[in-house]
VMD Tcl script that draws the C-alpha trace (Angstrom):
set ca {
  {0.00 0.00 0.00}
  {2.78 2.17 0.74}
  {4.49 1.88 -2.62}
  {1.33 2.40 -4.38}
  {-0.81 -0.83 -4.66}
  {-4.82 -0.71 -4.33}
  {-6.91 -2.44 -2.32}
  {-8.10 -4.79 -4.42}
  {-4.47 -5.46 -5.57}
  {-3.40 -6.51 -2.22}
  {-6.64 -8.38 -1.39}
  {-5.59 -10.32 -4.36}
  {-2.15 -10.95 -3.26}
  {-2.64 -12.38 0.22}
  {-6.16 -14.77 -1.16}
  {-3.39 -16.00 -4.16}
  {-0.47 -16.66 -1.61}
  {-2.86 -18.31 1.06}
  {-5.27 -20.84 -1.57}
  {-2.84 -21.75 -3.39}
  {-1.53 -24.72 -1.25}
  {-5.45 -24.85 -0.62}
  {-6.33 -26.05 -3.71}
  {-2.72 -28.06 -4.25}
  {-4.25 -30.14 -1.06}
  {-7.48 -30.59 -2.46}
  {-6.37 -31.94 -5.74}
  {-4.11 -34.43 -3.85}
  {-6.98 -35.28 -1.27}
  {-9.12 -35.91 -4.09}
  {-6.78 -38.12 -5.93}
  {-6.63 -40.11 -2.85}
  {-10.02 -40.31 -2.07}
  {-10.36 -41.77 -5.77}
  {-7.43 -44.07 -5.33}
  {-7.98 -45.31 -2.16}
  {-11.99 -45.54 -2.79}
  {-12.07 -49.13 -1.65}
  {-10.27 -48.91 1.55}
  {-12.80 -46.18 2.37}
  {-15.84 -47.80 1.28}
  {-15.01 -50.49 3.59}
  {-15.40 -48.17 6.16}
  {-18.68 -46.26 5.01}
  {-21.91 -47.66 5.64}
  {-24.37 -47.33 2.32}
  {-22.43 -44.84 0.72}
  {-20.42 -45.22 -1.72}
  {-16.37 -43.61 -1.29}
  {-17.29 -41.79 -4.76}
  {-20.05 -40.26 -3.96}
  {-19.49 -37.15 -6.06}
  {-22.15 -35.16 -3.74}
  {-19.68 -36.59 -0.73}
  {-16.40 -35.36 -2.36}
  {-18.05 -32.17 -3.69}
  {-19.52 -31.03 -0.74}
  {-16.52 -32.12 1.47}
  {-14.08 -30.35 -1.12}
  {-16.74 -27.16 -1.38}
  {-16.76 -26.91 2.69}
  {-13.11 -27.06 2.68}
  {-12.21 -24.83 0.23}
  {-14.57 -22.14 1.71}
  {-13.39 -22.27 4.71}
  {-10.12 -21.97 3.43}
  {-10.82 -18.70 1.58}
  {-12.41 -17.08 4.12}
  {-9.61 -17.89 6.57}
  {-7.27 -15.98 4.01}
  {-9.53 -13.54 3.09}
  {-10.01 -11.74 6.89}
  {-6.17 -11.45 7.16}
  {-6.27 -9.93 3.31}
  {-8.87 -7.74 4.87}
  {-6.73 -6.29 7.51}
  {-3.54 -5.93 5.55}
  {-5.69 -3.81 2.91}
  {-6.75 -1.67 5.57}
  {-3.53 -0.87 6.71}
  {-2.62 2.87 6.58}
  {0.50 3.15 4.76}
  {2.36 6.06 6.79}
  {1.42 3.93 9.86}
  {3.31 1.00 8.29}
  {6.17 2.86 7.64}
  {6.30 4.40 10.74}
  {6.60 1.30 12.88}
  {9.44 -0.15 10.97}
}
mol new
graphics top color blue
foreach p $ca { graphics top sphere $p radius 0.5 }
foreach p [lrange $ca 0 end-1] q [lrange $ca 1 end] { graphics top cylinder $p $q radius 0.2 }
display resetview
């Protein structure tokens, strides 16, 4: 903010930095769930392990959570007031 970024740039910035091993995870997790689907059916009762409402829901809940954990810190960095910033370091 200090050197001239907007708002929206640095909102932008800390949501990239912070989902990106977000979504790296989920694409693993859901690789796994696929590849180890019979394992985990074992373990379910009546449902199946690719239930695509089970993974979808489990990978929507996730991934929201996620973002809104990086977005509140985003938040607070974009309010920042520049000469404050400057003046504590």
């Amino acid at each position: 903010m200090a050197l001239g970024a907007q708002t929206g740039d640095v909102l932008r910035l800390v949501v990239n930095q912070g989902m990106r091993p977000v979504v790296i995870g989920l694409a693993i997790g859901i690789i796994s769930a696929f590849a180890l689907g019979r394992l985990i059916a074992s373990q379910l009762y009546e449902v199946s392990a690719h239930n695509p409402a089970l993974l979808g829901g489990a990978t929507l809940l996730l991934a929201t959570t996620a973002f809104i954990a990086c977005l509140l810190p985003a938040r607070r960095a974009a309010r920042v007031d520049p000469i404050q910033a400057l003046r504590s370091e």
